[in-house]
C-alpha positions as CSV (number, residue, x, y, z in Angstrom):
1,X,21.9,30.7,15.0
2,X,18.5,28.6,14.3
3,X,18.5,25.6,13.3
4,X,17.7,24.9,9.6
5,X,14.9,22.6,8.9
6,X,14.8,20.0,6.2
7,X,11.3,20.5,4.5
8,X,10.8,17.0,3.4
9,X,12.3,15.6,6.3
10,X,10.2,17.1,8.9
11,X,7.0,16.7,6.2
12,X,8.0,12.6,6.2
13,X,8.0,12.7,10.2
14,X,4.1,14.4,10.0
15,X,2.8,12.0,7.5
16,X,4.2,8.9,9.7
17,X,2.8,10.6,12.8
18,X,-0.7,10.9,10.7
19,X,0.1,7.1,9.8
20,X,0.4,5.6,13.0
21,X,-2.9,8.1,14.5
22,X,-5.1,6.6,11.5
23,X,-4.1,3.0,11.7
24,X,-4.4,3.1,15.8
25,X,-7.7,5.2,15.4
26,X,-9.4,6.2,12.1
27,X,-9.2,9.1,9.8
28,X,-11.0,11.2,12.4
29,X,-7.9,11.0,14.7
30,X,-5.8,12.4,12.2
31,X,-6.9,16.1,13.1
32,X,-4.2,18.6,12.6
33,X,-3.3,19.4,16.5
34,X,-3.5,15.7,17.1
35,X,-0.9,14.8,14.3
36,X,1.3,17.6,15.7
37,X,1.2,16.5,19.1
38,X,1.9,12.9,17.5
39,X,5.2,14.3,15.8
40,X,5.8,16.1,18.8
41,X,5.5,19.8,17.3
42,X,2.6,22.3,17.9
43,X,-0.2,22.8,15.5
44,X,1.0,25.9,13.9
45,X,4.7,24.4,13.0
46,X,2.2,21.8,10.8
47,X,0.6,24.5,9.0
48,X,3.7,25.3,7.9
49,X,4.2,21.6,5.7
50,X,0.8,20.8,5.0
51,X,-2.4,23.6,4.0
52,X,-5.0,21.6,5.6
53,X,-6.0,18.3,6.6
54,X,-6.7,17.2,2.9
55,X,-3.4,18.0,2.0
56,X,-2.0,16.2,5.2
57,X,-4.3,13.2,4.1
58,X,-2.7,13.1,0.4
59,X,0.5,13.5,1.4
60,X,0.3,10.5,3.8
61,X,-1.2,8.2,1.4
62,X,1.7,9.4,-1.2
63,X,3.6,8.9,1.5
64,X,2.2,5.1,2.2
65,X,2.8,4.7,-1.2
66,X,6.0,5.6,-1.8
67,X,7.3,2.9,0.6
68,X,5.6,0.3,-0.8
69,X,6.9,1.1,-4.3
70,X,10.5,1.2,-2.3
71,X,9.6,-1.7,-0.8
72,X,8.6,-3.6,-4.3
73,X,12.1,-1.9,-6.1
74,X,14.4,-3.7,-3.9
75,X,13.2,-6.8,-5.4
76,X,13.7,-5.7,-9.2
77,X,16.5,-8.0,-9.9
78,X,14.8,-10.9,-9.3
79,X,13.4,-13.9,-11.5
80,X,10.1,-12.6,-12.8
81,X,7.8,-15.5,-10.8
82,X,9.8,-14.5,-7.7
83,X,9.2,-10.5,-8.3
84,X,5.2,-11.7,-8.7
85,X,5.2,-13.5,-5.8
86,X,6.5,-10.6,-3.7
87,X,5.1,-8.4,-5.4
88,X,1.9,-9.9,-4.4
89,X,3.3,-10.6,-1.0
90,X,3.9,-7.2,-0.4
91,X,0.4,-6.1,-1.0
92,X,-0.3,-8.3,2.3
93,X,-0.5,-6.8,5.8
94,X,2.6,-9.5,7.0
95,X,4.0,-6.9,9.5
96,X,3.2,-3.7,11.3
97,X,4.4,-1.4,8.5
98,X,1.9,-3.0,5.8
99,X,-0.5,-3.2,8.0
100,X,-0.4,0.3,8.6
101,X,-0.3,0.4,4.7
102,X,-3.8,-0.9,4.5
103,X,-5.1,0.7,7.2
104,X,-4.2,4.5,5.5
105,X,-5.2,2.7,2.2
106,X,-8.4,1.8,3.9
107,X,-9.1,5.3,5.4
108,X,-8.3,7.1,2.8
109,X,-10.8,5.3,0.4
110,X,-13.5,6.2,2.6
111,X,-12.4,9.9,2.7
112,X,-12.0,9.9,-1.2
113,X,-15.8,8.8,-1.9
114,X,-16.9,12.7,-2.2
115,X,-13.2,13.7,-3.2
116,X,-12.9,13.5,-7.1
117,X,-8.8,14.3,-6.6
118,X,-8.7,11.9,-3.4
119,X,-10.4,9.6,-5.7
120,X,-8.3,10.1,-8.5
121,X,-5.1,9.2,-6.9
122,X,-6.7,6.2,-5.5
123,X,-7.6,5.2,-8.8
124,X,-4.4,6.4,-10.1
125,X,-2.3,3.7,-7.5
126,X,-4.2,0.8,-8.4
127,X,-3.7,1.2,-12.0
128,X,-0.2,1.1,-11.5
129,X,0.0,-1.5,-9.1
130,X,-2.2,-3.2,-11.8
131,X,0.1,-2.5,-14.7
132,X,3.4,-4.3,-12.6
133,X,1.4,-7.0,-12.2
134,X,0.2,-7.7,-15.9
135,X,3.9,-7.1,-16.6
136,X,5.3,-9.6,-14.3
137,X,2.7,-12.3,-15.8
138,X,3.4,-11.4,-19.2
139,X,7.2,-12.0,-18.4
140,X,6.6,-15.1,-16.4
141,X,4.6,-16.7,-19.5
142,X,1.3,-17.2,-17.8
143,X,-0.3,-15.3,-20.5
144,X,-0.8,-12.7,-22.9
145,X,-2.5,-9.1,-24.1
146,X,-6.4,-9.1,-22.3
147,X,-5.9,-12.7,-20.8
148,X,-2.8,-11.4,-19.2
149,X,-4.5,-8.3,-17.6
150,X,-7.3,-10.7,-16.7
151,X,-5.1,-12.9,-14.6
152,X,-3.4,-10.1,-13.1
153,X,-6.5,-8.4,-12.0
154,X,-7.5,-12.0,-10.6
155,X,-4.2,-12.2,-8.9
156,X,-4.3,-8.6,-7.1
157,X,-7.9,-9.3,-6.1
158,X,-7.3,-12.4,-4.0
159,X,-4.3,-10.5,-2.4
160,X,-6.8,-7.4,-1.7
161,X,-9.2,-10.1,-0.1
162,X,-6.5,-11.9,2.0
163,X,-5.4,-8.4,3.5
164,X,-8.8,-7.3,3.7
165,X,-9.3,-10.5,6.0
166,X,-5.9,-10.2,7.6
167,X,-7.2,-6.7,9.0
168,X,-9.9,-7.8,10.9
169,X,-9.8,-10.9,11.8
170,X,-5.5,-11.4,12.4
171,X,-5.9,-14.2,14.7
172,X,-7.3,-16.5,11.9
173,X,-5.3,-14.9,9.5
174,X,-1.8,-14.8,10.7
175,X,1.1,-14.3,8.5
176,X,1.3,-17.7,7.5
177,X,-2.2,-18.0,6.8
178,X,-2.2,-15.3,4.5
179,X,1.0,-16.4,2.6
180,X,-0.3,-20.1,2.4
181,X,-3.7,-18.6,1.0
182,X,-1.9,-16.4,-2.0
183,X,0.3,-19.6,-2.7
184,X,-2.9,-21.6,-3.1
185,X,-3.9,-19.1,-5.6
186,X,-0.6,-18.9,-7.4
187,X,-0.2,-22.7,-7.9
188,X,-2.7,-23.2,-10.2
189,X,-0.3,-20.7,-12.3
190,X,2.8,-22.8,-11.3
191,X,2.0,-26.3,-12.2
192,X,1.2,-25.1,-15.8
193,X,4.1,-23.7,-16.1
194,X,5.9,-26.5,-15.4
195,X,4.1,-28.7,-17.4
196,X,4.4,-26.8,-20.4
197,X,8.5,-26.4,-19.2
C-alpha cells in the first residue's frame, strides 16, 4: 500500500528547504530542482505542491511569515510594554531562525519590485506588523490616534535598521548589540511613562 502524503506537511518541508537555500545563497538558489534536492525529493515530486517558482517563492515568504506571527502569539498574554518590546525584538535577526526571516524577507523584496502580487503581500505584511505595533502603543499609553501610528512607525523603523545592520555586519552587531540599541530607542518611551505614573 503507498504511503499517504500530508499536503501541507510535505509543502512546509519545501518552503524550509527554499528557506535555508535563499538565506545560504540568494533567490537565485532557490530554483526548483535545487529546492528539491534540498528537501531531498526530485523535481517533479515539487511540481506536485508548488506551480512554479513564484508560487514556491510566495509560499515561502507566507511561510516565513507565519512563524513569526507564531512566534509574536505566544507572547499575547503579556503586559502590553512587555508584548512591544518583544514584539519589536522579534523583528530582530537574534538567532538563526530570524535571521533566516530577514534574509527571505530581504530576497523576496527584491523579487517583488516587478511583481504587483509579490509586492502586494509585501505591502500587505508590513501593514499588519504596523497595525500590532500602533496597538501595543496605544495600550501602553505612549500615545494616541496619528501620534500613536507615528511612534509606532518610528519604532518598527529603528528595528528594520538594527536587523538591516545585524545582517551584514553580525560581528558588530551581535545579539546584544542589537537588543541594547532597540532599548536605547524604547527608553525615551519608558522614562515618560514613568514620570507621568
Amino acid at each position: 500500500m503507498p504511503k499517504l502524503v500530508d499536503f501541507d506537511e510535505r509543502r512546509s518541508e519545501l518552503t524550509e528547504a527554499a528557506a535555508h537555500l535563499i538565506a545560504r545563497a540568494g533567490i537565485g538558489a532557490a530554483t526548483m530542482r535545487d529546492v528539491a534536492a534540498e528537501a531531498g525529493w526530485t523535481t517533479g515530486a515539487l511540481t506536485h505542491y508548488f506551480v512554479d517558482k513564484r508560487d514556491l517563492l510566495l509560499c515561502t515568504f507566507q511561510a516565513s511569515l507565519d512563524r513569526r506571527r507564531a512566534a509574536r502569539a505566544a507572547g499575547d498574554q503579556l503586559e502590553p510594554l512587555a508584548q512591544l518590546t518583544a514584539s519589536l525584538e522579534g523583528a530582530l535577526p537574534l538567532d538563526e531562525d530570524r535571521r533566516r526571516h530577514w534574509m527571505v524577507t530581504i530576497a523576496f523584496c527584491a523579487q517583488a519590485t516587478g511583481d504587483l502580487d509579490l509586492a502586494a503581500a509585501q505591502r500587505d505584511a508590513y501593514r499588519e506588523f504596523r497595525d500590532h505595533v500602533i496597538r501595543l502603543v496605544r495600550d501602553c499609553g505612549f500615545a494616541r490616534d496619528r501620534a500613536a501610528e507615528t511612534l509606532a512607525e518610528r519604532l518598527i523603523a529603528a528595528a528594520d535598521g538594527i536587523a538591516v545592520q545585524a545582517l551584514f555586519d553580525p560581528e558588530l552587531w551581535r545579539p546584544t548589540h542589537q537588543l541594547a540599541t532597540l532599548r536605547g530607542a524604547l527608553a525615551p518611551l519608558l522614562t515618560t511613562q514613568e514620570g507621568a505614573g
